[in-house]
C-alpha positions in Angstrom: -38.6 -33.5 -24.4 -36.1 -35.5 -23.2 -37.7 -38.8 -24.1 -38.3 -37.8 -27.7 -34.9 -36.9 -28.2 -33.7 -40.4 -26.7 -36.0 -42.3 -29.2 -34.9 -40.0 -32.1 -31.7 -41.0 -31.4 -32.1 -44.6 -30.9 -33.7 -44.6 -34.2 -31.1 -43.2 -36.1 -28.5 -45.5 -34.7 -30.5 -48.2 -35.2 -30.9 -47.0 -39.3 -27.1 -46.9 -39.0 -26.5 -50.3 -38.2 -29.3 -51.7 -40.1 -27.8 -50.0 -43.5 -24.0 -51.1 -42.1 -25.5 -54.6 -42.4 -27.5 -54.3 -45.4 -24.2 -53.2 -47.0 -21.7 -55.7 -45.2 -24.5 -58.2 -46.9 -24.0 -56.8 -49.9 -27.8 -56.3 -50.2 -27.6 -52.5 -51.2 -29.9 -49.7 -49.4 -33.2 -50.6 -47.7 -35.1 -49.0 -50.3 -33.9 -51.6 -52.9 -35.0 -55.0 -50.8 -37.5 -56.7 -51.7 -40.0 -57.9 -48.8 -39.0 -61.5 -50.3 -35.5 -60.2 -50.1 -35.8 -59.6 -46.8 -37.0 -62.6 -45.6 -34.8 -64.8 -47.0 -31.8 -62.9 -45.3 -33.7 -63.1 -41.8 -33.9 -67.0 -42.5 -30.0 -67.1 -43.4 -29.3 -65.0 -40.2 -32.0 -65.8 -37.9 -32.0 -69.8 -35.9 -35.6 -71.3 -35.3 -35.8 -71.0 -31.2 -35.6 -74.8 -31.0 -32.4 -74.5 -32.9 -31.0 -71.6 -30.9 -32.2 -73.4 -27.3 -30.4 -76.8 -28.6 -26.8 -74.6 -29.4 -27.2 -72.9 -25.8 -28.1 -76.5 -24.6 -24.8 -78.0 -26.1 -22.5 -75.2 -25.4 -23.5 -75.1 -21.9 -22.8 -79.0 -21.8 -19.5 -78.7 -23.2 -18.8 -76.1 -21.0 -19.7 -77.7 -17.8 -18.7 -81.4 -18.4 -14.9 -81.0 -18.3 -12.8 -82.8 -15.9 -11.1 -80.1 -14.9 -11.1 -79.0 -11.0 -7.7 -76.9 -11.1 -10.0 -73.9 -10.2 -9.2 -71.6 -7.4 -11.3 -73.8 -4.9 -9.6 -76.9 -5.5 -8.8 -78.5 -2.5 -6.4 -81.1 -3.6 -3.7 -78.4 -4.4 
């Protein structure tokens, strides 16, 4: 019983925040998109992999290529 509950619940909030966004897009309620519609928003929200992996790439470069050794480990303090 328990695990029906759960997923009854984790449907509804998941209809909640899909209808938030659907609104916060402007878009309306999901019974007026369009599969076309639809698509095209996933494709505006939604990066290729390749295009995700190459951000995570370059933010994790940026973040690890500083000069910067003040850290608590620094031994020339």
């Amino acid at each position: 019983m328990f695990n029906i509950m759960f997923l009854l619940t984790q449907t509804l909030l998941l209809n909640q925040v899909w209808r938030e966004f659907l609104r916060e897009e402007g878009m309306g309620e999901p019974a007026d998109i369009s599969a076309k519609q639809y698509f095209e928003l996933w494709q505006q929200k939604i990066r290729s992999p390749e295009a995700f992996n190459a951000l995570l790439r370059q933010q994790s470069k940026d973040a690890f290529s500083g000069d910067d050794v003040s850290g608590p480990y620094n031994r020339e303090s």
